[in-house]
C-alpha positions in Angstrom: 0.0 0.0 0.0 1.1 3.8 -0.6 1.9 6.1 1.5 -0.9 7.9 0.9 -3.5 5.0 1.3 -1.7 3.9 4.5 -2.3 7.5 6.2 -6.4 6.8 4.6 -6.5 3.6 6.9 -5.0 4.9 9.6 -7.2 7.9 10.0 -10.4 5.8 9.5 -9.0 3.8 12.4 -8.6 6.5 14.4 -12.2 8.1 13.7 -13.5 4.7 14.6 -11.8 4.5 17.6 -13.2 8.2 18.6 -16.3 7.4 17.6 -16.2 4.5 20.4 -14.5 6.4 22.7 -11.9 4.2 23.0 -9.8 7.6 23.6 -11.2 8.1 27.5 -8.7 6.6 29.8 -9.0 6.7 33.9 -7.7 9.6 36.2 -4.6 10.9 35.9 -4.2 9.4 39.9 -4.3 5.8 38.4 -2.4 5.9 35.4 0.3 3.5 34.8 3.7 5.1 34.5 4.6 2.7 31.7 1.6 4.5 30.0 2.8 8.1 29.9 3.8 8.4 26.6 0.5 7.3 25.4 -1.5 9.6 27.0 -2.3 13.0 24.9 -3.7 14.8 27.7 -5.9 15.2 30.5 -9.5 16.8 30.8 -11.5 16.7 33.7 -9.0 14.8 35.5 -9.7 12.3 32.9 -6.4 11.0 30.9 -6.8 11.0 27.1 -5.2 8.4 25.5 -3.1 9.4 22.0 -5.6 7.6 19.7 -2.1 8.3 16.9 -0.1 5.8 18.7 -2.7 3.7 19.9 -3.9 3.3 16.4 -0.4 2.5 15.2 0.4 -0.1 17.9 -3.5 -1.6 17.1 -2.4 -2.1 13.6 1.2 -4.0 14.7 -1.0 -5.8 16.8 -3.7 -7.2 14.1 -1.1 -8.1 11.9 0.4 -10.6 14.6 -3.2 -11.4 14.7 -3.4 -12.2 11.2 -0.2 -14.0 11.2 -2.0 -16.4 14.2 -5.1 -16.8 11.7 -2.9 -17.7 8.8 -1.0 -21.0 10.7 -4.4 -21.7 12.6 -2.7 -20.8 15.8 -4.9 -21.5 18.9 -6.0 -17.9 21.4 -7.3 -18.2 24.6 -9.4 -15.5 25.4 -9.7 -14.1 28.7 -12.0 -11.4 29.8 -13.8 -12.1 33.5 -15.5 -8.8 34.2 -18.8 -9.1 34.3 -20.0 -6.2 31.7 -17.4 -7.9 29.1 -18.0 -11.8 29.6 -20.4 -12.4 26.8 -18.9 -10.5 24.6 -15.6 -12.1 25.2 -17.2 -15.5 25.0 -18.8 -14.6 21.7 -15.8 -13.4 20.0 -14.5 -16.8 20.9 -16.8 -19.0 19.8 -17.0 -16.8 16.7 -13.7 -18.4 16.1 -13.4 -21.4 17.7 -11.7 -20.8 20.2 -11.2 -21.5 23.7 -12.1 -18.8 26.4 -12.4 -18.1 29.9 -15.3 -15.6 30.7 -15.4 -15.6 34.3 -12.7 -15.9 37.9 -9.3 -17.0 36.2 -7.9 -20.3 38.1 -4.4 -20.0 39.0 -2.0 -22.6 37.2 -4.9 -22.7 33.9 -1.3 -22.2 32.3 1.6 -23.0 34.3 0.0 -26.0 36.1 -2.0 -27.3 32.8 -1.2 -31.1 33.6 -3.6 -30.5 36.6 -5.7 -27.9 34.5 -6.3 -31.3 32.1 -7.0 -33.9 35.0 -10.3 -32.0 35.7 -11.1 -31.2 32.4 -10.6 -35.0 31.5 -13.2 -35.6 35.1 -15.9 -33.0 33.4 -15.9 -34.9 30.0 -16.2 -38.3 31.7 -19.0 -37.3 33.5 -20.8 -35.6 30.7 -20.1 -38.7 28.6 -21.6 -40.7 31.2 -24.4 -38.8 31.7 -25.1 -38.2 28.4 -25.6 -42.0 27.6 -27.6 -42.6 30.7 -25.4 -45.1 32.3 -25.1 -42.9 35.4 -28.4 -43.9 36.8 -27.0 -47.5 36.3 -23.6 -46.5 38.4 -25.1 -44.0 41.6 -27.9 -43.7 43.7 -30.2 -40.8 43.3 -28.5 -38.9 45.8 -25.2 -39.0 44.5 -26.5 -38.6 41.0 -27.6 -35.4 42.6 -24.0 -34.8 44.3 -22.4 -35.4 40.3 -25.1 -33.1 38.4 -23.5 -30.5 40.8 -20.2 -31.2 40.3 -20.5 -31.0 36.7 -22.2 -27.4 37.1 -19.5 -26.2 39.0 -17.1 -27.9 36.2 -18.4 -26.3 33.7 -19.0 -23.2 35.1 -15.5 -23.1 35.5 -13.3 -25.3 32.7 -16.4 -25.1 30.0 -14.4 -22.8 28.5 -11.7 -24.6 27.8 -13.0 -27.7 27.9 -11.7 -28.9 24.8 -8.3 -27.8 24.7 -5.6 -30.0 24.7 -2.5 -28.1 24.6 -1.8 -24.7 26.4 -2.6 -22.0 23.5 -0.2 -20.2 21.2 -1.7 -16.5 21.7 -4.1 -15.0 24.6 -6.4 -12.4 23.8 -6.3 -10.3 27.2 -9.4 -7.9 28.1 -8.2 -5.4 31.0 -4.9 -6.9 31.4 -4.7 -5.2 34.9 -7.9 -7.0 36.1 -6.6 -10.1 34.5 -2.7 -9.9 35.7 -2.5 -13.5 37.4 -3.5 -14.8 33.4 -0.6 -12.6 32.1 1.8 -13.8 34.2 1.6 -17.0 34.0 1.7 -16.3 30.4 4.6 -14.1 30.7 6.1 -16.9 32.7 5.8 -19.4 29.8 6.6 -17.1 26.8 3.3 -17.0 25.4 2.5 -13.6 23.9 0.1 -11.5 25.3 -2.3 -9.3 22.8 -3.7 -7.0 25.8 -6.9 -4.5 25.4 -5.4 -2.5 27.8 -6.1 0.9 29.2 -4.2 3.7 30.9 -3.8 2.2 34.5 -2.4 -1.6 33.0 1.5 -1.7 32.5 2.6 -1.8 29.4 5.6 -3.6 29.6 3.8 -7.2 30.4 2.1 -7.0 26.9 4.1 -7.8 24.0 1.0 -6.7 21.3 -1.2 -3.9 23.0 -4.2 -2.8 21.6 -4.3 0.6 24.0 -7.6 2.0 24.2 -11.1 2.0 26.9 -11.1 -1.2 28.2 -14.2 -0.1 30.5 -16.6 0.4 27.5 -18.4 -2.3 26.2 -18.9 -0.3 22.8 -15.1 0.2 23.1 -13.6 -3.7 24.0 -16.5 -4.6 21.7 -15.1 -2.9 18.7 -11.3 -4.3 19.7 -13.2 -7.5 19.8 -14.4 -7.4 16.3 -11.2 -6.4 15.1 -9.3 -8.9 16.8 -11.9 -11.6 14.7 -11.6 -10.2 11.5 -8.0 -9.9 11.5 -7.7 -13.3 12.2 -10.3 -14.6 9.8 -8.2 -12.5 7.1 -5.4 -14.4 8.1 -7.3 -17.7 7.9 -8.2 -16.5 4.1 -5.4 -15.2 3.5 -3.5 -19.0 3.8 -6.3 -20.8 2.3 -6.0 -18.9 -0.8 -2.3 -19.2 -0.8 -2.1 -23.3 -0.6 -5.0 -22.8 -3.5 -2.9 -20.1 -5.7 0.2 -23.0 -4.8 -1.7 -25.9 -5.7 -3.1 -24.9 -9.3 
């Protein structure tokens, strides 16, 4: 692309992210000092995040995005505040993709050999009551006591549930909120694309989409964005084996 189409795209970008308000970060009292550089201003003791370099880091972090789509890399995503679980669960299923829309266990990453022993207990249980052989096995009582221990499984592993291998990518909303996930992905090397706003540290993401991560409108549109990159990536290597194979 030209110069002069890049500047096009990357002014529609940053429109779009206006227009979202993905340019309202917290007070100035609980900004991140890893953040300062980003931040245009302040009004009403309200930080304004420079919606410039935030669009330009966005676009860095898409194209890793697209890179994931195009090798059919696995992402976890993680988002466990309450006004962003269903929309974090959604952009996961829209791909595929495992997620974790609620409380974040500790070891889901570094301790995934356990993390599989109980996902391995929820399947046999739901394999087992799905062909009716638990009434055979238990009494009625402790038929009760499993029905409730498979809620509480998959309430927290449904997620995941059918993950075998710890993911290549996590997809991070509020990466302050969410620190003990991007540790323990920091910990094991596995990059971090973090919707991120001005009080998260910057320095524990290696592709940050800086913007509103308190919006719904806002983490929705990073959302959407984050699945289309990756479904142009996807494309993008389907029509390349096709182009290779004719």
């Amino acid at each position: 692309m030209n110069e002069t189409g890049t500047e096009v795209k990357k002014g529609g970008l940053i429109e779009a992210l206006f227009n979202v308000g993905a340019h309202l970060g917290y007070s100035r009292a609980r900004r991140h000092a890893s953040m300062k550089n980003m931040i245009f201003g302040n009004k009403g003791n309200t930080d304004i995040i420079d919606l410039t370099q935030s669009a330009q880091k966005i676009e860095e972090s898409l194209a890793f995005v697209r890179s994931l789509g195009s090798s059919a890399k696995t992402i976890l995503f993680v988002g466990g505040k309450p006004e962003v679980r269903d929309i974090t669960r959604e952009a996961a299923d829209a791909l595929n993709m495992p997620y974790v829309a609620g409380r974040w266990i500790g070891g889901t990453l570094t301790n995934f050999s356990e993390i599989k022993k109980r996902l391995q207990r929820l399947a046999n249980l739901t394999d087992d009551r799905d062909a009716g052989t638990l009434a055979k096995k238990y009494t009625k009582k402790e038929r009760l006591l499993i029905g409730r221990e498979i809620t509480k499984l998959e309430d927290t592993f449904g997620g995941i549930s059918g993950i075998e291998n710890i993911p290549h990518a996590l997809v991070v909303v509020d990466t302050r909120a969410e620190s003990i996930a991007v540790k323990e992905a920091n910990d094991l090397n596995i990059p971090v694309i973090g919707i991120m706003n001005s009080d998260c540290d910057l320095s524990k993401v290696q592709h940050p989409i800086i913007g509103n991560d308190a919006s719904r409108a806002s983490v929705q549109f990073f959302l959407d964005e984050i699945v289309r990159s990756y479904r142009e990536g996807t494309k993008g290597s389907v029509e390349k084996k096709s182009e290779t194979a004719s």
